[in-house]
C-alpha positions in Angstrom: 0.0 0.0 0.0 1.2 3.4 -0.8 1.4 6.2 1.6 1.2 10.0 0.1 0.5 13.0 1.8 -0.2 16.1 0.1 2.7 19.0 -0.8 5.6 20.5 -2.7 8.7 21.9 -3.2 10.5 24.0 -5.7 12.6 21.8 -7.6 15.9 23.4 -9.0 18.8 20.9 -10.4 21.5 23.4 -11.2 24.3 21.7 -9.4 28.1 23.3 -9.8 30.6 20.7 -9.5 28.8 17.9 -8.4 29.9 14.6 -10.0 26.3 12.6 -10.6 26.7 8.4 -9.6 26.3 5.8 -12.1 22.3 5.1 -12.6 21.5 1.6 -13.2 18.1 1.2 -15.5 16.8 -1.8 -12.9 16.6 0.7 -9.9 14.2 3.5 -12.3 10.5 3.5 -11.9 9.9 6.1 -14.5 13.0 8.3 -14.0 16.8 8.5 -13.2 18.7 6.5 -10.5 19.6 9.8 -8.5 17.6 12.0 -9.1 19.2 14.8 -6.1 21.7 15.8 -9.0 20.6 14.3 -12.6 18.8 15.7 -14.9 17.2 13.2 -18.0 18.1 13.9 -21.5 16.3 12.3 -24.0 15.6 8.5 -22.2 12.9 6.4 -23.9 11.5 3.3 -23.5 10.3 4.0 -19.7 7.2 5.5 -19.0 7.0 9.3 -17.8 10.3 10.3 -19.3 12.0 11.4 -22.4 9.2 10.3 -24.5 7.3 13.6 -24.4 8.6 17.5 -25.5 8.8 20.0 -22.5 5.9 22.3 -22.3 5.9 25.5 -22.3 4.5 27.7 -19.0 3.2 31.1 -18.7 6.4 32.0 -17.9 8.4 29.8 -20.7 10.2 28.0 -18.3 8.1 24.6 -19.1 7.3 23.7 -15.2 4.7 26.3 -14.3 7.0 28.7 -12.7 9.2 29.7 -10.1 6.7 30.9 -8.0 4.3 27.7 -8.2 5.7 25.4 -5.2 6.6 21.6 -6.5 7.2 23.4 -10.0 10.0 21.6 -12.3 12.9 23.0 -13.5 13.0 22.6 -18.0 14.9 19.4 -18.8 14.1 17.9 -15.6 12.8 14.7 -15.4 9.7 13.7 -14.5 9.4 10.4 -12.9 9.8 8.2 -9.6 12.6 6.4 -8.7 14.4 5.4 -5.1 15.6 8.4 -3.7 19.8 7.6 -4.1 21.2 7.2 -1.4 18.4 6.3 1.0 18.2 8.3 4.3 19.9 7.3 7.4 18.0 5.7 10.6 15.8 8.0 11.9 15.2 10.0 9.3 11.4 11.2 9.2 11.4 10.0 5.3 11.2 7.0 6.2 7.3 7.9 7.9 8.3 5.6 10.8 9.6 2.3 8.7 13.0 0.6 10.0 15.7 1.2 6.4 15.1 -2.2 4.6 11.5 -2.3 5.3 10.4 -0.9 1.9 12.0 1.9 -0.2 11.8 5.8 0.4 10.9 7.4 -3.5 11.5 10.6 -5.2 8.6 11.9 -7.6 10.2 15.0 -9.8 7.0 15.5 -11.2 5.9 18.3 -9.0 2.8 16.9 -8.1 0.5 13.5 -7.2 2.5 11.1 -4.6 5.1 12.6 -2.2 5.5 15.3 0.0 8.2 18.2 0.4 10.8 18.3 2.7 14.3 19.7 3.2 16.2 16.5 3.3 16.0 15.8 -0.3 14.9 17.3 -3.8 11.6 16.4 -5.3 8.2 14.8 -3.6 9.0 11.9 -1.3 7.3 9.1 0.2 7.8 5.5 1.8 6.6 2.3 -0.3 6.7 -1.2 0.4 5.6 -1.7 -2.9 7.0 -0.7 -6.5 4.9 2.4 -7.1 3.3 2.4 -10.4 5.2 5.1 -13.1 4.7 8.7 -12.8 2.6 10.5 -14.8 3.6 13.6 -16.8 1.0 16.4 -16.0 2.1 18.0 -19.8 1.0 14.7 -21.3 -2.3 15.0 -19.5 -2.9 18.8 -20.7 -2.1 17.5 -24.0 -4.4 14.8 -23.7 -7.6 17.1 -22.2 -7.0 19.6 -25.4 -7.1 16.3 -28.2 -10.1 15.7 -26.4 -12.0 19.8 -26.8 -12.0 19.1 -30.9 -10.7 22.5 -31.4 -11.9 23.9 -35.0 -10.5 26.0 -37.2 -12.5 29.1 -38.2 -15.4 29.7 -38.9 -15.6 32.4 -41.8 -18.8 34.4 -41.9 -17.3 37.0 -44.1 -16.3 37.4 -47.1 -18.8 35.3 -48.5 -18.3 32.5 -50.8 -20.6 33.5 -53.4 -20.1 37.4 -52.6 -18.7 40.4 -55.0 -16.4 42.9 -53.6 -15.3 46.5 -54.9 -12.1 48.0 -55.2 -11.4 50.0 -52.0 -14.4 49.6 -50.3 -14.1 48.8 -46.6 -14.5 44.7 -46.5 -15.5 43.8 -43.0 -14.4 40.2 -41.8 -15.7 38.2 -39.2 -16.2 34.6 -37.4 -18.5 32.2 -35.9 -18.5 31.9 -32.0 -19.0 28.4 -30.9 -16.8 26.5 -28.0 -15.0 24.9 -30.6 -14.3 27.7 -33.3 -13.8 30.4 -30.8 -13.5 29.7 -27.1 -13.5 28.9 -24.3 -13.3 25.5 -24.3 -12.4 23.1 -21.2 -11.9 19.9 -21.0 -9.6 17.8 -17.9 -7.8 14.4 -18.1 -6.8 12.4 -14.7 -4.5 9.4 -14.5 -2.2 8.2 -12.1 -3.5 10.4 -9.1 -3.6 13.5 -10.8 -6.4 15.9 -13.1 -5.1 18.1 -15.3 -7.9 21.0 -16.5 -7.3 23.0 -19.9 -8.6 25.9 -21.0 -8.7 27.2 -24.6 -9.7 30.2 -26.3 -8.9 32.6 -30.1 -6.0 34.6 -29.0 -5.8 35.7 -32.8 -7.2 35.3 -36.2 -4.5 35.6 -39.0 -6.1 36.8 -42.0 -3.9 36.0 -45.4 -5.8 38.3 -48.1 -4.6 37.0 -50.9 -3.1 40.3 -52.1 0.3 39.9 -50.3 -0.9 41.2 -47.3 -2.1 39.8 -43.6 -4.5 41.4 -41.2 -4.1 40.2 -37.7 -7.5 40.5 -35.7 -7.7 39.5 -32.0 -11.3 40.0 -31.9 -13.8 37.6 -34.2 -14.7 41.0 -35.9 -18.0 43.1 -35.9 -20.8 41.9 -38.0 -21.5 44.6 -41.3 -25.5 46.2 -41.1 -26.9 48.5 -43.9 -26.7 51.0 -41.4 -22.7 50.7 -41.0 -23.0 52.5 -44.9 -19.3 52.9 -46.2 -17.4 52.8 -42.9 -14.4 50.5 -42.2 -14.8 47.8 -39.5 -14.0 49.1 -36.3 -11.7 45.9 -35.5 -11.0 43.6 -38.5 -11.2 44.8 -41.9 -9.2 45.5 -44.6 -9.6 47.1 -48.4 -8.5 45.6 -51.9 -6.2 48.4 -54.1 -6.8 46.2 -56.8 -9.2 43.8 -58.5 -9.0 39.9 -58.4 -9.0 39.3 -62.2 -5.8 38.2 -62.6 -5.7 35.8 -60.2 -6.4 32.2 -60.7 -10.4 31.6 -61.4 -10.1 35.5 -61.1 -10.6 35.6 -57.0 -7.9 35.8 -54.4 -6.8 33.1 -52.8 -7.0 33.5 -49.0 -6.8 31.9 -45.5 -7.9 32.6 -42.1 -6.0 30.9 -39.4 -6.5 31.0 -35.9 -4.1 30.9 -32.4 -5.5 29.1 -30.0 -4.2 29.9 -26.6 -4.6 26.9 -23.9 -3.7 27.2 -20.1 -3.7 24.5 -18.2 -3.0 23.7 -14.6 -3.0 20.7 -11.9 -6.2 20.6 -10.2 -4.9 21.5 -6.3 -2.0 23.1 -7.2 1.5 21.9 -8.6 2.9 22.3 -12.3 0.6 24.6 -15.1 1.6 25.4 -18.2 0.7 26.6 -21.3 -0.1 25.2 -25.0 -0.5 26.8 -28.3 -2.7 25.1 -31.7 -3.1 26.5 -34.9 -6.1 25.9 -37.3 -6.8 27.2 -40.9 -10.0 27.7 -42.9 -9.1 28.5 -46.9 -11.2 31.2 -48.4 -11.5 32.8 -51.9 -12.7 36.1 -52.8 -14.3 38.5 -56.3 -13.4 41.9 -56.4 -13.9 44.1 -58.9 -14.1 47.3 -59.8 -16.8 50.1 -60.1 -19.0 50.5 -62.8 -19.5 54.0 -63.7 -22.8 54.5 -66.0 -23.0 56.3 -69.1 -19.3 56.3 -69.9 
């Protein structure tokens, strides 16, 4: 049976000097063999380490940041594995268990099993028991955004089947739904831990055709009658010249949209942040005036 309590500590691995012991691959659950001074580059095969990209934070740092107790260092790894070497006699890691009755563990992943302390770096806890591996609270986030179905854009205007005139003001907008727009939020659990996301539009890149891009962080304002020949107020843009030289004598557009997902451990521990990109091709007619009677 596995003992946790709840808790954290900042977790820094920048170690000046320090020669780092030989790790053996049959002492890892999930992680390196000493785990006080290594740091895992690139390890595969085990589960919760090296097989996953770090993730980006709020604060680009990829554990959540410094301020966020139990928060990972980039690089680090994120696994359990016994703590190297195992406390002395006494030692309140051991939770009251003789050495050689069970194991004391290290969990770098900043949160689920373990508690802080100051005798060690990372979450620890006494097992009798192999604990099962550590789960990767990125892998999770990534997991709960596969899950929201996030859609590209949803182009209201320009119209398929609409005409356009030479510098007239063209307004552009998009559809709101929780899957075109935001927000969206889904969570994934395994492992002991939940890890809720949160996306939403951060941007709409528009690609006119005409060589030039209009960047919109708003869906953009619907067009009435009433608007007459005024520009949008927050994502529009006017043609200098008309489309028939282009192929099928339209331009060939694109509309794609940032979406900006936060995501954070349910109770506290690592968050992070995620970015997706999705792309709805458009094509648009513009002409010029017609001037009767000449």
């Amino acid at each position: 049976m596995l003992r946790a309590r709840a808790g954290a500590v900042l977790v820094s691995l920048a170690v000046v000097g320090v020669v780092v012991p030989t790790a053996h691959a049959d002492d890892v659950v999930g992680g390196c063999a000493d785990l006080r001074f290594c740091v895992e580059t690139g390890t595969s095969g085990r589960p919760g380490t090296g097989n996953t990209k770090p993730t980006p934070s709020k604060d680009g740092n990829g554990g959540g940041g410094g301020d966020h107790p139990g928060s990972v260092v980039d690089g680090s790894a994120c696994g359990i594995s016994p703590l190297e070497p195992q406390p002395a006699a006494g030692s309140a890691l051991w939770e009251g268990h003789a050495p050689g009755d069970g194991v004391v563990y290290v969990n770098t992943c900043g949160s689920g099993l373990g508690t802080g302390n100051d005798e060690a770096v990372g979450l620890t806890f006494w097992s009798k028991d192999t604990p099962a591996p550590a789960v990767d609270p990125a892998v999770l986030a990534q997991r709960a955004v596969d899950s929201m179905l996030l859609d590209r854009p949803a182009i209201v205007s320009p119209k398929a089947d609409g005409r356009y005139t030479v510098g007239v003001p063209m307004w552009m907008w998009v559809g709101q739904s929780p899957t075109t727009w935001g927000p969206n939020t889904a969570s994934a659990s395994a492992g002991g831990i939940t890890v809720t996301a949160t996306a939403k539009v951060s941007s709409v890149a528009w690609n006119m055709g005409d060589g030039t891009t209009v960047t919109c962080t708003t869906p953009g304002t619907p067009y009435t009658a009433a608007r007459g020949m005024t520009p949008s107020p927050d994502c529009g843009h006017r043609y200098r010249s008309t489309s028939a030289g282009q192929s099928g004598a339209r331009y060939q557009g694109a509309a794609t949209s940032t979406w900006t997902i936060d995501w954070a451990v349910t109770g506290g521990g690592r968050s992070g942040q995620l970015t997706e990109v999705r792309t709805t091709p458009f094509t648009v007619s513009v002409g010029e005036i017609q001037v009767v009677g000449q």
